[in-house]
Each structure stands twice: as structure tokens, then as C-alpha cells.
mmCIF file as Biopython writes it, N, C-alpha, C and O atoms, coordinates in Angstrom:
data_model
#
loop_
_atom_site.group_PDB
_atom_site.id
_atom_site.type_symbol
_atom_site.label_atom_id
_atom_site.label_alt_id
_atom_site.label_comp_id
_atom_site.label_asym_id
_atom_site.label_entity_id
_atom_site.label_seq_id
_atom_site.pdbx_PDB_ins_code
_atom_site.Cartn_x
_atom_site.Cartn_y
_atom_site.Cartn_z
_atom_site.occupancy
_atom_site.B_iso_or_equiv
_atom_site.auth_seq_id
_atom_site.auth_asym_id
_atom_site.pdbx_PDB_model_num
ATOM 1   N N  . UNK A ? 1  ? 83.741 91.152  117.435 1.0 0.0 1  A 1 
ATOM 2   C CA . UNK A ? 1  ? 85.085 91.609  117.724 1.0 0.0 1  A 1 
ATOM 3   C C  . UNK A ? 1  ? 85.057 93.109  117.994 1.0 0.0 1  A 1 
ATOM 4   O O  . UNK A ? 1  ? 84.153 93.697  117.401 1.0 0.0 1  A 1 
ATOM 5   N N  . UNK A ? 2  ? 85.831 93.834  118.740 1.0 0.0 2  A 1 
ATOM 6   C CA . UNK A ? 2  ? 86.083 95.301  119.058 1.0 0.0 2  A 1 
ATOM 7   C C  . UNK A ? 2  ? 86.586 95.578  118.238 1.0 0.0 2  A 1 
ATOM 8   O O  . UNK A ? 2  ? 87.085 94.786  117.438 1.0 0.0 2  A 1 
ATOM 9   N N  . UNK A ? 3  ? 86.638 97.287  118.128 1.0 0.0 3  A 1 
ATOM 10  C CA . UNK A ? 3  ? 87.521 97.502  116.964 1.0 0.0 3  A 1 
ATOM 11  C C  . UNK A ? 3  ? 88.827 97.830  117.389 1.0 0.0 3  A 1 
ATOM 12  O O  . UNK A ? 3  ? 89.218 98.717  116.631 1.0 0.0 3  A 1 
ATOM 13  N N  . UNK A ? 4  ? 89.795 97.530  118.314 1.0 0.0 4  A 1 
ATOM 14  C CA . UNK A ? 4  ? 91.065 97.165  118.461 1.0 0.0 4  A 1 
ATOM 15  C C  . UNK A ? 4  ? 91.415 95.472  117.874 1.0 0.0 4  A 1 
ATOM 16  O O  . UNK A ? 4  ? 92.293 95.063  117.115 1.0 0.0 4  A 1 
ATOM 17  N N  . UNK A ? 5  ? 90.282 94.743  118.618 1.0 0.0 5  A 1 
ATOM 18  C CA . UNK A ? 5  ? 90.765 93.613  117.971 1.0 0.0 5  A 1 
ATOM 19  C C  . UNK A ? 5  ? 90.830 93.076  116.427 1.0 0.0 5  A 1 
ATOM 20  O O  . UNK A ? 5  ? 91.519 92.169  115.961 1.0 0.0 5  A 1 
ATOM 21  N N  . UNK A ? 6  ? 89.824 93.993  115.748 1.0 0.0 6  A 1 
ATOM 22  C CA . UNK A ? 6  ? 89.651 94.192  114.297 1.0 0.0 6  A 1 
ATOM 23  C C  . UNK A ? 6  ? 90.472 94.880  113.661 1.0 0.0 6  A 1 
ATOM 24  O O  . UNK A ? 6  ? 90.479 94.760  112.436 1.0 0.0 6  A 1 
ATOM 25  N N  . UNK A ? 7  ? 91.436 95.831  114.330 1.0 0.0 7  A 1 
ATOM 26  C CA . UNK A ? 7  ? 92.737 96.541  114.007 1.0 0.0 7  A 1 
ATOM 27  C C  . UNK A ? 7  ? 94.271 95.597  113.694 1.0 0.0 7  A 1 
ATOM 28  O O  . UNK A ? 7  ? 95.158 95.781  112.860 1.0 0.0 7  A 1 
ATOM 29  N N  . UNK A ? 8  ? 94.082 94.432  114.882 1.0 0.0 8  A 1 
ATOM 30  C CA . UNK A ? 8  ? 94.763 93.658  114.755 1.0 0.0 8  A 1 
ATOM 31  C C  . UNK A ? 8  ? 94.767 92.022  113.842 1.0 0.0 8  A 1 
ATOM 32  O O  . UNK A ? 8  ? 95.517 91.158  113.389 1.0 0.0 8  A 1 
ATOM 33  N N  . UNK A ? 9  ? 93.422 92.384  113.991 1.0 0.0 9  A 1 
ATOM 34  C CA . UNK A ? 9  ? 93.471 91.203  112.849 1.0 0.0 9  A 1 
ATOM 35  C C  . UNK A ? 9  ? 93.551 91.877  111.413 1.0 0.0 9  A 1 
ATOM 36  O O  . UNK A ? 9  ? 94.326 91.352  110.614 1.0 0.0 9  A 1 
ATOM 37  N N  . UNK A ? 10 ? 92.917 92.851  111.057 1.0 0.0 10 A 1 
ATOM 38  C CA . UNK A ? 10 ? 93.234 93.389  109.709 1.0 0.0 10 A 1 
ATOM 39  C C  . UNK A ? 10 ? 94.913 93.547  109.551 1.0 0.0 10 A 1 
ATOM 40  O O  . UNK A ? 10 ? 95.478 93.285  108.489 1.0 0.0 10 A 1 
ATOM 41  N N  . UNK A ? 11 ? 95.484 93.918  110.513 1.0 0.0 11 A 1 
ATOM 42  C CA . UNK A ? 11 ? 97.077 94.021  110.213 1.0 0.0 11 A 1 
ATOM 43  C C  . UNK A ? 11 ? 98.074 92.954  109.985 1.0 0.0 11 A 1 
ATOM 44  O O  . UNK A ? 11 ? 99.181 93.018  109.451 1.0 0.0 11 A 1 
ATOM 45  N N  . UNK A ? 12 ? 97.208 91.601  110.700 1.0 0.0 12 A 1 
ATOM 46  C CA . UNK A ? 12 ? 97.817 90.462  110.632 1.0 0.0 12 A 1 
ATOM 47  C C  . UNK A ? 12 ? 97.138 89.489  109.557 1.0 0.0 12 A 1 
ATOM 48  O O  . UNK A ? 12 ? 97.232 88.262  109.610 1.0 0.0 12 A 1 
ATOM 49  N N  . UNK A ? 13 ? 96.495 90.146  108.649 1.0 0.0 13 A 1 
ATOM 50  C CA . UNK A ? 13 ? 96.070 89.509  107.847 1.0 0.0 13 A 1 
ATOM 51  C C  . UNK A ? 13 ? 96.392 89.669  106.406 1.0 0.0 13 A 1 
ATOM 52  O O  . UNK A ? 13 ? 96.147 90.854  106.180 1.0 0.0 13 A 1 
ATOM 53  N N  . UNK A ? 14 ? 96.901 88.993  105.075 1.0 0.0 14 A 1 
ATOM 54  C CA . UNK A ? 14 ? 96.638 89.731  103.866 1.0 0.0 14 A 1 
ATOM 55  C C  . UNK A ? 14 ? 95.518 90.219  103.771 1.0 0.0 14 A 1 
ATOM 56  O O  . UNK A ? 14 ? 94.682 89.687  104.501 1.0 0.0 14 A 1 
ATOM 57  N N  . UNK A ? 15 ? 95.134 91.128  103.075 1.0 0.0 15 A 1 
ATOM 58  C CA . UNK A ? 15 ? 94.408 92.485  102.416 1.0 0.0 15 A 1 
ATOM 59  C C  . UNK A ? 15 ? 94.200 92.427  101.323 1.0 0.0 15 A 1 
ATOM 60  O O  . UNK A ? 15 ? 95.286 92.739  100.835 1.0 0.0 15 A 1 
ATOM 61  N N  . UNK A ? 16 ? 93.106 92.117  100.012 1.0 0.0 16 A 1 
ATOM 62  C CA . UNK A ? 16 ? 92.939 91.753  98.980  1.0 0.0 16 A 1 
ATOM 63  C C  . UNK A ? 16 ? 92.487 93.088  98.825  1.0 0.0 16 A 1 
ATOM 64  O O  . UNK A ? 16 ? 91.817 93.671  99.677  1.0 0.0 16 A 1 
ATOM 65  N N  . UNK A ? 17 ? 93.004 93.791  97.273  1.0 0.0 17 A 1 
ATOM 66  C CA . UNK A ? 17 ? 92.774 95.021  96.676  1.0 0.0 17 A 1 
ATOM 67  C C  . UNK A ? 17 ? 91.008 95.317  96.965  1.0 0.0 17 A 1 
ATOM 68  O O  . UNK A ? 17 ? 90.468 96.254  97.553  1.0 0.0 17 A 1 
ATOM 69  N N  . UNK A ? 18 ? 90.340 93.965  96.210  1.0 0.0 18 A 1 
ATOM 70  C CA . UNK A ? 18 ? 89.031 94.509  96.237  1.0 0.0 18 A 1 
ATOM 71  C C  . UNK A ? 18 ? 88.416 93.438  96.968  1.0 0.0 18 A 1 
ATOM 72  O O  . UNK A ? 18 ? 89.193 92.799  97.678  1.0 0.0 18 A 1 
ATOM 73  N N  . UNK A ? 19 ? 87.028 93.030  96.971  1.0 0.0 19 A 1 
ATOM 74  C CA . UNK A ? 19 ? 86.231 92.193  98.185  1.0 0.0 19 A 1 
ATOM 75  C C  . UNK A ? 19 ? 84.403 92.627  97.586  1.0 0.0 19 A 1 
ATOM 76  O O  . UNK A ? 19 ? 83.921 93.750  97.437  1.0 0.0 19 A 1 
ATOM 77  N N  . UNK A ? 20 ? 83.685 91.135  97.337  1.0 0.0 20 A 1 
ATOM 78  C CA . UNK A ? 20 ? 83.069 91.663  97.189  1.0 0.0 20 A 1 
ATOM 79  C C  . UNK A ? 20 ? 82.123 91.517  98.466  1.0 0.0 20 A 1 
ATOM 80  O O  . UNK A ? 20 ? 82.032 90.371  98.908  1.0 0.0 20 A 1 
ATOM 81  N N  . UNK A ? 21 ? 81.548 92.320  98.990  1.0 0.0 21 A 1 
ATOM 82  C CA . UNK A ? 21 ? 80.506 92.126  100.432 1.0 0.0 21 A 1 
ATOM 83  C C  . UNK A ? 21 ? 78.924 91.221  100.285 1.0 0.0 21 A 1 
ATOM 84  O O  . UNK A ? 21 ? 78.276 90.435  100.976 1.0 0.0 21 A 1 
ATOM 85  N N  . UNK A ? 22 ? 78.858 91.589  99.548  1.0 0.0 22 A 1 
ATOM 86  C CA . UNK A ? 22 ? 77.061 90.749  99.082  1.0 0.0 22 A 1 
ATOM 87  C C  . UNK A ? 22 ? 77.734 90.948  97.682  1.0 0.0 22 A 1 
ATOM 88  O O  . UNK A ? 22 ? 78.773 91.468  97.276  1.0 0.0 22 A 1 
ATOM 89  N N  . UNK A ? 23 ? 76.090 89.944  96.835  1.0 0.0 23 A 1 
ATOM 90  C CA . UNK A ? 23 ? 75.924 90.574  95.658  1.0 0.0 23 A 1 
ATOM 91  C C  . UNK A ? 23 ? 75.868 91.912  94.958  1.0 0.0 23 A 1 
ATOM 92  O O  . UNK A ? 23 ? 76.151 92.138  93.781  1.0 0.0 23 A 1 
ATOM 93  N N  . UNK A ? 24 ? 75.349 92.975  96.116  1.0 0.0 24 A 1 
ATOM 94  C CA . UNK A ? 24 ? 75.206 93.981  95.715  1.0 0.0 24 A 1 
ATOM 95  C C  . UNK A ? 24 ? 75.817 95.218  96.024  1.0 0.0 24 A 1 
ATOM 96  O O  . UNK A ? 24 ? 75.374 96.366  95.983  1.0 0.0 24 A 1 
ATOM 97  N N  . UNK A ? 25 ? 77.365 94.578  96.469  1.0 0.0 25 A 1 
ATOM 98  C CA . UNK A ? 25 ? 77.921 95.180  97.674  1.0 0.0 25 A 1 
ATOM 99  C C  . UNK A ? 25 ? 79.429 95.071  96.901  1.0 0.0 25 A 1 
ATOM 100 O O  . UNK A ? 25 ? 80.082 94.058  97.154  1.0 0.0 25 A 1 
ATOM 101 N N  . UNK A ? 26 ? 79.880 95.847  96.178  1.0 0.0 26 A 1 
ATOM 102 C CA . UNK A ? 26 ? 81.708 95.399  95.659  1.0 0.0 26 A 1 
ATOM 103 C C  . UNK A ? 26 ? 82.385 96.505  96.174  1.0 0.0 26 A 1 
ATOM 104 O O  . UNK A ? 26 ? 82.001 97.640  95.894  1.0 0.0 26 A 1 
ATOM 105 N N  . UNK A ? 27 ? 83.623 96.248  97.102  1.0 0.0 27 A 1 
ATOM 106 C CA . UNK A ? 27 ? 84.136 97.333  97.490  1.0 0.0 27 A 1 
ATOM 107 C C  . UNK A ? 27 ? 85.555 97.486  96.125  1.0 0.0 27 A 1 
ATOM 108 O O  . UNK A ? 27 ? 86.022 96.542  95.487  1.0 0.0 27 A 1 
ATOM 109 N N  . UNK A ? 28 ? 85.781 98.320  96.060  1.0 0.0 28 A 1 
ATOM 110 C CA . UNK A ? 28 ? 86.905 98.271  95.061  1.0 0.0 28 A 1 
ATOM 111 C C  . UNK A ? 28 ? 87.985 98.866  95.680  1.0 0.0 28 A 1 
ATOM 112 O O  . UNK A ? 28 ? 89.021 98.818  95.016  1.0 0.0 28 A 1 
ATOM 113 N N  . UNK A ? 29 ? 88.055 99.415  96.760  1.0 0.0 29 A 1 
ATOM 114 C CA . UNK A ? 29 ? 89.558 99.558  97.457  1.0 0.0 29 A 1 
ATOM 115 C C  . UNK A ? 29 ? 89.335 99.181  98.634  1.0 0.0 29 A 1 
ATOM 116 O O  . UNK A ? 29 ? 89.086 100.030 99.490  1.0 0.0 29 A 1 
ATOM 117 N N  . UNK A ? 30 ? 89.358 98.360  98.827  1.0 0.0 30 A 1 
ATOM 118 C CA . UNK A ? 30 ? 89.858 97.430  100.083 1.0 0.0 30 A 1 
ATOM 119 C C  . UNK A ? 30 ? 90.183 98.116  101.607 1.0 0.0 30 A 1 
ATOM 120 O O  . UNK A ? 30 ? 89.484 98.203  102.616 1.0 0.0 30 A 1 
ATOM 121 N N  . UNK A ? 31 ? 91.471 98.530  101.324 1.0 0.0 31 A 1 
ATOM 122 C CA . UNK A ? 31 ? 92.341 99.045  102.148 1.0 0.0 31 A 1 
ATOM 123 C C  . UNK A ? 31 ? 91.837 100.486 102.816 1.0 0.0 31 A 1 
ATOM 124 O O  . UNK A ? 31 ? 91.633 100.903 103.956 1.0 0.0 31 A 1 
ATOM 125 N N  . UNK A ? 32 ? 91.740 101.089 101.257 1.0 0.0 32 A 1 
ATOM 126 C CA . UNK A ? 32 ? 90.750 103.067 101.850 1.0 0.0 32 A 1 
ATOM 127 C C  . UNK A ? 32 ? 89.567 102.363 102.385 1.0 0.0 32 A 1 
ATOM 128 O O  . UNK A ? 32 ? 89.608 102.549 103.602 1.0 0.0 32 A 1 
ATOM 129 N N  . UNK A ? 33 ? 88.678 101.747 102.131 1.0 0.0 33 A 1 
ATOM 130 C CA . UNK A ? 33 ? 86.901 101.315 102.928 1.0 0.0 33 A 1 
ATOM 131 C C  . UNK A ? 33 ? 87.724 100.746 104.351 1.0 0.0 33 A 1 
ATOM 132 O O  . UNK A ? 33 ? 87.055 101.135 105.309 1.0 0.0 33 A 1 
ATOM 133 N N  . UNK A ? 34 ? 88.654 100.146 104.722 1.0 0.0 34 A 1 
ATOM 134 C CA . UNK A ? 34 ? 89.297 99.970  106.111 1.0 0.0 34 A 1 
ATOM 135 C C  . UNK A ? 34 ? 89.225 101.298 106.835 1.0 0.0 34 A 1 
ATOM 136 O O  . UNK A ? 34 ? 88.344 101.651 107.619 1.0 0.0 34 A 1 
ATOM 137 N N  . UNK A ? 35 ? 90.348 102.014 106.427 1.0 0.0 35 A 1 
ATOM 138 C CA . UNK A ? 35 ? 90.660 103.470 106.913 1.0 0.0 35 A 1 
ATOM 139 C C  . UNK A ? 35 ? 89.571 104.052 107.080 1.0 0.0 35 A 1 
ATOM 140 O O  . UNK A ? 35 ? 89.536 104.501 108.226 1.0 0.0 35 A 1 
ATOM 141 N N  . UNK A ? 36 ? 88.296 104.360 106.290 1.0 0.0 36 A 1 
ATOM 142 C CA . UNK A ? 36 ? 87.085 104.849 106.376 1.0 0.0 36 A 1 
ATOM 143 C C  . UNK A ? 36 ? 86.612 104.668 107.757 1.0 0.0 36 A 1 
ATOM 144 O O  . UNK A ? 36 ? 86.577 105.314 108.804 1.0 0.0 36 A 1 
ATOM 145 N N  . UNK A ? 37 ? 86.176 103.222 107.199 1.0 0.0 37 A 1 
ATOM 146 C CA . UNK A ? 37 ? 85.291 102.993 108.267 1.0 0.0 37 A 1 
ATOM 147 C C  . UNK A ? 37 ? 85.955 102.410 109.652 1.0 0.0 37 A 1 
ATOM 148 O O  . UNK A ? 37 ? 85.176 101.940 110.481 1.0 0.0 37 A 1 
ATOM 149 N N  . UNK A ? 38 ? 87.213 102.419 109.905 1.0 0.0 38 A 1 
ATOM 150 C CA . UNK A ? 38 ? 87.676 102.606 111.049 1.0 0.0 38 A 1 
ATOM 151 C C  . UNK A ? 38 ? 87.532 103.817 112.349 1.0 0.0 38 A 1 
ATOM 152 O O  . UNK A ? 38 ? 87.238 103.801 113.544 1.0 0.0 38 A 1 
ATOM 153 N N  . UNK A ? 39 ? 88.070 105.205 110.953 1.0 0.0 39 A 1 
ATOM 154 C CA . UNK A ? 39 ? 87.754 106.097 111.165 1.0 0.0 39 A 1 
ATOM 155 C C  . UNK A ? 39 ? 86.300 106.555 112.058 1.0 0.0 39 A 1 
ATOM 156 O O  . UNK A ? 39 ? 86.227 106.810 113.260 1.0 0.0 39 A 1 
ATOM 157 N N  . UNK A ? 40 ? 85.387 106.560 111.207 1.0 0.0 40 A 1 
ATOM 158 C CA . UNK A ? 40 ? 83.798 105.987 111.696 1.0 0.0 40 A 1 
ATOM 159 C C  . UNK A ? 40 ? 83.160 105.711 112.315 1.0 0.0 40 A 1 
ATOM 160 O O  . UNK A ? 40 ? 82.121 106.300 112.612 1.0 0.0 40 A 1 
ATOM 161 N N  . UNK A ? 41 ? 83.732 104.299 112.897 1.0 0.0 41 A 1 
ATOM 162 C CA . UNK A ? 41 ? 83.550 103.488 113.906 1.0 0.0 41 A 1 
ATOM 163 C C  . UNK A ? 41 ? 83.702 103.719 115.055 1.0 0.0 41 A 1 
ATOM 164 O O  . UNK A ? 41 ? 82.824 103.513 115.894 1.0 0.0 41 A 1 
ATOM 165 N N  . UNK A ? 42 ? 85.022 104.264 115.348 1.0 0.0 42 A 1 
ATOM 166 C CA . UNK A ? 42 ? 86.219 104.405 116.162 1.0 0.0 42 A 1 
ATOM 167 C C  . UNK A ? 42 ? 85.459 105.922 116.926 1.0 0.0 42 A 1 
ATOM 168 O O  . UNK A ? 42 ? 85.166 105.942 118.122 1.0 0.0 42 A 1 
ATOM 169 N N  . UNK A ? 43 ? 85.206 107.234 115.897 1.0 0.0 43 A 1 
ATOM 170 C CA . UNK A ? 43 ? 84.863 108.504 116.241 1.0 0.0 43 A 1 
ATOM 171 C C  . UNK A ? 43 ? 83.009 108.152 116.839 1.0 0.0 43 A 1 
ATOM 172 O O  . UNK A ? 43 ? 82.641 108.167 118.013 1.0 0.0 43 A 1 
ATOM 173 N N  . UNK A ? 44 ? 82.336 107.932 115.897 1.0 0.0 44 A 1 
ATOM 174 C CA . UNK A ? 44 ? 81.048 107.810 116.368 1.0 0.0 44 A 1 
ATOM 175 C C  . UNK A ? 44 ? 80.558 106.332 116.918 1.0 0.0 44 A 1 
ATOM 176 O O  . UNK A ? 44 ? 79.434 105.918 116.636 1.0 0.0 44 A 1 
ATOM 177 N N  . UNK A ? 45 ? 81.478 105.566 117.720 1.0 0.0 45 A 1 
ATOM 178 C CA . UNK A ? 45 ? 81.099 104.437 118.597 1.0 0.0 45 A 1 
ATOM 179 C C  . UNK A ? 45 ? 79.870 104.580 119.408 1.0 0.0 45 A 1 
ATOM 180 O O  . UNK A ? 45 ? 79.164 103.589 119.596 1.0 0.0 45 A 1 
ATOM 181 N N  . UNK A ? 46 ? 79.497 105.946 119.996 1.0 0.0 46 A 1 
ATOM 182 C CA . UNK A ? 46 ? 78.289 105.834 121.050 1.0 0.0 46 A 1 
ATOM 183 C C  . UNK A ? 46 ? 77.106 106.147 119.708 1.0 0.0 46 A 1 
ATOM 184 O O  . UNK A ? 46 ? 76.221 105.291 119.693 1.0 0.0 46 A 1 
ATOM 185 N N  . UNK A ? 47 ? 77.005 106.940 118.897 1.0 0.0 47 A 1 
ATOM 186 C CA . UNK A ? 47 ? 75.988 106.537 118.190 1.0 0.0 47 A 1 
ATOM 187 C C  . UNK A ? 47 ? 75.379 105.187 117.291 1.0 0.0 47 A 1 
ATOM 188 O O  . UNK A ? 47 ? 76.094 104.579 116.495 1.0 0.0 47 A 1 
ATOM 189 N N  . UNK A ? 48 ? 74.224 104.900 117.503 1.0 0.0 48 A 1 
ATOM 190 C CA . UNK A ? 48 ? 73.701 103.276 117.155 1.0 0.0 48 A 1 
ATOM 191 C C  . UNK A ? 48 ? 73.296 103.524 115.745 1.0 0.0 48 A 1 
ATOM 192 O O  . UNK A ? 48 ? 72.906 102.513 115.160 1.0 0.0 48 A 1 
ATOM 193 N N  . UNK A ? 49 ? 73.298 104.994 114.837 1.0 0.0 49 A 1 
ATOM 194 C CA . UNK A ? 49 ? 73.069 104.668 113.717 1.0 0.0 49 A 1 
ATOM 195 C C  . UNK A ? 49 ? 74.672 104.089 112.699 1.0 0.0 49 A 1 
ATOM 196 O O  . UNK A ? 49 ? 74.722 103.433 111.659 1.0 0.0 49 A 1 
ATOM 197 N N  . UNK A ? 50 ? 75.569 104.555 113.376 1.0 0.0 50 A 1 
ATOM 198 C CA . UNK A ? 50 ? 76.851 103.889 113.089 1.0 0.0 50 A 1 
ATOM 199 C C  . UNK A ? 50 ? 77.155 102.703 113.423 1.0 0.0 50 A 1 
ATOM 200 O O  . UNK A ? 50 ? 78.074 102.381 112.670 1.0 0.0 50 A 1 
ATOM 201 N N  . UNK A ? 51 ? 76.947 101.955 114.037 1.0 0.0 51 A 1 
ATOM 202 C CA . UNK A ? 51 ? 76.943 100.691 114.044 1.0 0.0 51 A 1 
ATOM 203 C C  . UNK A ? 51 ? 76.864 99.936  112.992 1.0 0.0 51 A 1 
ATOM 204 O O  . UNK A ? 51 ? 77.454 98.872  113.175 1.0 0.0 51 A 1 
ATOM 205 N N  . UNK A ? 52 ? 76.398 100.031 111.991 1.0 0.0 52 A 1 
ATOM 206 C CA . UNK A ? 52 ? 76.746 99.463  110.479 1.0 0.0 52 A 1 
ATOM 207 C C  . UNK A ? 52 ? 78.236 99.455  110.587 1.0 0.0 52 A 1 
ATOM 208 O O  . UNK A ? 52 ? 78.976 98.571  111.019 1.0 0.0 52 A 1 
ATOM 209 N N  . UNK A ? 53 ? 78.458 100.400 110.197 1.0 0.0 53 A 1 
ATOM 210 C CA . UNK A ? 53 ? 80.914 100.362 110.249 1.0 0.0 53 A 1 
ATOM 211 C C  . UNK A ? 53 ? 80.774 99.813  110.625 1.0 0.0 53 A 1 
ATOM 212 O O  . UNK A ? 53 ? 80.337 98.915  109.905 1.0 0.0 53 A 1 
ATOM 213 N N  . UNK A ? 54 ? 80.862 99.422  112.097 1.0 0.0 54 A 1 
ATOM 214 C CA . UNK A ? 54 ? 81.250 97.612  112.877 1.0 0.0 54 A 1 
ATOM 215 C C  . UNK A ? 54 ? 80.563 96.848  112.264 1.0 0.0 54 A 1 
ATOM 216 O O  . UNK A ? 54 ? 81.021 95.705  112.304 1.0 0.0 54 A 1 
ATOM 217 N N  . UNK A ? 55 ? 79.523 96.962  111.620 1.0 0.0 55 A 1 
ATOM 218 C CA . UNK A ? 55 ? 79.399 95.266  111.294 1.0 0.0 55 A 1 
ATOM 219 C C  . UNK A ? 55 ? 79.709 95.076  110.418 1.0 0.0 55 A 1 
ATOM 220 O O  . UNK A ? 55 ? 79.753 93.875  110.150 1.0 0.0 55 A 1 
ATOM 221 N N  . UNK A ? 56 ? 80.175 96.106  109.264 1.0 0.0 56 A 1 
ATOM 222 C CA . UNK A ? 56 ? 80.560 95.702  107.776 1.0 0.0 56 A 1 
ATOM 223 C C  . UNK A ? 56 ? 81.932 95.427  108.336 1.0 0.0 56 A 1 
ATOM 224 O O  . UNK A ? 56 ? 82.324 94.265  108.230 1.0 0.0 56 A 1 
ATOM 225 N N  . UNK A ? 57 ? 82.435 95.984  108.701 1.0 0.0 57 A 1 
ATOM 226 C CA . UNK A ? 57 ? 84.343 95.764  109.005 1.0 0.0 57 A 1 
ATOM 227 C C  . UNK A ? 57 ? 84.453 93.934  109.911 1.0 0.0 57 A 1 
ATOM 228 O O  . UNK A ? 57 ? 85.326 93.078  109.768 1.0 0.0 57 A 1 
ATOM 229 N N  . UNK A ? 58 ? 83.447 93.911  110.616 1.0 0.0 58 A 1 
ATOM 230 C CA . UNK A ? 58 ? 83.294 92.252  110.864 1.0 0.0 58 A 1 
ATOM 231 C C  . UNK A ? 58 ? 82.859 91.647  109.812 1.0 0.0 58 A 1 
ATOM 232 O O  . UNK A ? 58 ? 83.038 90.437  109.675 1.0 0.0 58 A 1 
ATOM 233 N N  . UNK A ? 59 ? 82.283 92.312  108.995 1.0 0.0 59 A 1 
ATOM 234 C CA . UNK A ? 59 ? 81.284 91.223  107.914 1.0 0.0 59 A 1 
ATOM 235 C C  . UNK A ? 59 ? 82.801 90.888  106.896 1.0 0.0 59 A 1 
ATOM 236 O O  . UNK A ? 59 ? 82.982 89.705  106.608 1.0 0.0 59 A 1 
ATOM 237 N N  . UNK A ? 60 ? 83.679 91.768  106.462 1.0 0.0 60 A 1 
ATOM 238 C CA . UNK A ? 60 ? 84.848 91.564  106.084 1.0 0.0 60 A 1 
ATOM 239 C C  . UNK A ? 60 ? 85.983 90.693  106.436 1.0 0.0 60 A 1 
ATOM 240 O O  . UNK A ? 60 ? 86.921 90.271  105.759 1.0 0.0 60 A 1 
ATOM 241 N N  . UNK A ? 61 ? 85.592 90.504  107.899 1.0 0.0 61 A 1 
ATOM 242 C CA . UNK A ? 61 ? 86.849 89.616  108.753 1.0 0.0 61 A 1 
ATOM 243 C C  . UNK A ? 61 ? 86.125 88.212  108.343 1.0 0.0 61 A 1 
ATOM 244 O O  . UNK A ? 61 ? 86.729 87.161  108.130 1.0 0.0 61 A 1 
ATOM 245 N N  . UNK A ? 62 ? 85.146 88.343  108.294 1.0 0.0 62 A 1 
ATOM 246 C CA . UNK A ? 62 ? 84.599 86.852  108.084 1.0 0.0 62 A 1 
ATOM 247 C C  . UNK A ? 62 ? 84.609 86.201  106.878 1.0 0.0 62 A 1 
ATOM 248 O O  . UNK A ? 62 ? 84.439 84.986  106.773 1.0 0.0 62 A 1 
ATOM 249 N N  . UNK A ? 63 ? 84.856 87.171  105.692 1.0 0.0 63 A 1 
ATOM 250 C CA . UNK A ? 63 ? 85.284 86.824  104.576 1.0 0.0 63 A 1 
ATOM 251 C C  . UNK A ? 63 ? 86.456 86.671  104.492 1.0 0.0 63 A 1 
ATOM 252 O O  . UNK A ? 63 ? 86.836 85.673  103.881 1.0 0.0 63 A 1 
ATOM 253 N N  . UNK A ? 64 ? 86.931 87.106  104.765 1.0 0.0 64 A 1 
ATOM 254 C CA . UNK A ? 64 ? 88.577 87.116  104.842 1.0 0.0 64 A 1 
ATOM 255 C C  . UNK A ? 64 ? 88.964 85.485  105.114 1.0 0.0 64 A 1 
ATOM 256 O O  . UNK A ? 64 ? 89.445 84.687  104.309 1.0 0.0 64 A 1 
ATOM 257 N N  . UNK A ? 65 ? 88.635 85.301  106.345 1.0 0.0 65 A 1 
ATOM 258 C CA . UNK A ? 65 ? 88.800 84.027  107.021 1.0 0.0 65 A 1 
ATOM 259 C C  . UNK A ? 65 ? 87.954 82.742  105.975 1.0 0.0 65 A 1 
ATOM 260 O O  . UNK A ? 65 ? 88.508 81.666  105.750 1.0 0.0 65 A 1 
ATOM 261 N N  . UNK A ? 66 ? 86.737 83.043  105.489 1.0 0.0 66 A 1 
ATOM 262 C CA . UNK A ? 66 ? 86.723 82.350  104.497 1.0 0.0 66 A 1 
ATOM 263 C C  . UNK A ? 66 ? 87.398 81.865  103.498 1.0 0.0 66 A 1 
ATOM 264 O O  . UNK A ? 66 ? 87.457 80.639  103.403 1.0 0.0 66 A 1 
ATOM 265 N N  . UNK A ? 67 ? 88.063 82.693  102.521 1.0 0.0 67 A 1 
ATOM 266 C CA . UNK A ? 67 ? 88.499 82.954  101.513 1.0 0.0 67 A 1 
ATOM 267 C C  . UNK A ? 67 ? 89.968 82.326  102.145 1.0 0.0 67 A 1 
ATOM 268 O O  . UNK A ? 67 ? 90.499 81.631  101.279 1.0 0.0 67 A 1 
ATOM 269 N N  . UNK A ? 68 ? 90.702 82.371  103.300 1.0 0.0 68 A 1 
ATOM 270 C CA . UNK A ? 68 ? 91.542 81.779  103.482 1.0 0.0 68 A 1 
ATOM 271 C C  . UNK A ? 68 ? 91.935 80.150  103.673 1.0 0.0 68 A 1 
ATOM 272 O O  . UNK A ? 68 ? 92.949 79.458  103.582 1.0 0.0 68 A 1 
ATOM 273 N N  . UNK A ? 69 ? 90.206 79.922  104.059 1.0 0.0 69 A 1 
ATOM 274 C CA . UNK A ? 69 ? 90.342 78.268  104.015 1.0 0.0 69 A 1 
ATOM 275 C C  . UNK A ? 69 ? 90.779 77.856  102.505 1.0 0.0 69 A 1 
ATOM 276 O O  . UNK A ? 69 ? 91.396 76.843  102.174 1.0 0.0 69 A 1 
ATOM 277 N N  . UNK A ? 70 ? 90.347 78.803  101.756 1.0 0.0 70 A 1 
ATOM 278 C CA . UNK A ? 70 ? 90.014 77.951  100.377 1.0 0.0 70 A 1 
ATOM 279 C C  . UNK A ? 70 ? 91.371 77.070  99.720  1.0 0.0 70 A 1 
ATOM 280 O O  . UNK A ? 70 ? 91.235 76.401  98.695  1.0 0.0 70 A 1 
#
């Protein structure tokens, strides 16, 4: 997903305070790690060591969508 379209699905989605990403991975504010790494993403798009932000902010949408089947 782009990160416009990841803008819009985060907005159209509930937002759980915390999330955990892996085992070794607990975000505890949710919402600020959005803003972050939007931020991030959004400013340093042509650099490839940033590319992590996009994939954690997808790796999130996909939980999300998980957690919603349940």
C-alpha cells in the first residue's frame, strides 16, 4: 500500500492504544508510532534505508485487519 493509501486506511479504521508487532516488538502508543513514522516515511521516501517505516506501518495494517476478523 502507499502511504496515502495507508493514511486512509489508518483513519478509517479503529486504532488500538497499544499493538504488539512481533514477539519482540510492543508498541505502547499506537497512535504517536503512526504520526512518527508517517512523518518518516512520507519526508525520507527516496532513501532505501527508510523503507522499514513503510513496512512496519503495513506490517500494522495487516494486523489490524487480522485482529478484526476475530
Amino acid at each position: 500500500m502507499t502511504i496515502p493509501e495507508l493514511k486512509v486506511f489508518f483513519s478509517t479504521h479503529t486504532i488500538p492504544d497499544t499493538l504488539e508487532l512481533s514477539p519482540a516488538e510492543h508498541i505502547s502508543n499506537l497512535p504517536k508510532f503512526l504520526e512518527s513514522h508517517f512523518f518518516i516515511a512520507e519526508s525520507l521516501v527516496t532513501v532505501p534505508a527508510f523503507g522499514s517505516f513503510h513496512y512496519r506501518l503495513n506490517k500494522v495494517k495487516d494486523i489490524i485487519l487480522e485482529q478484526e476478523k476475530l
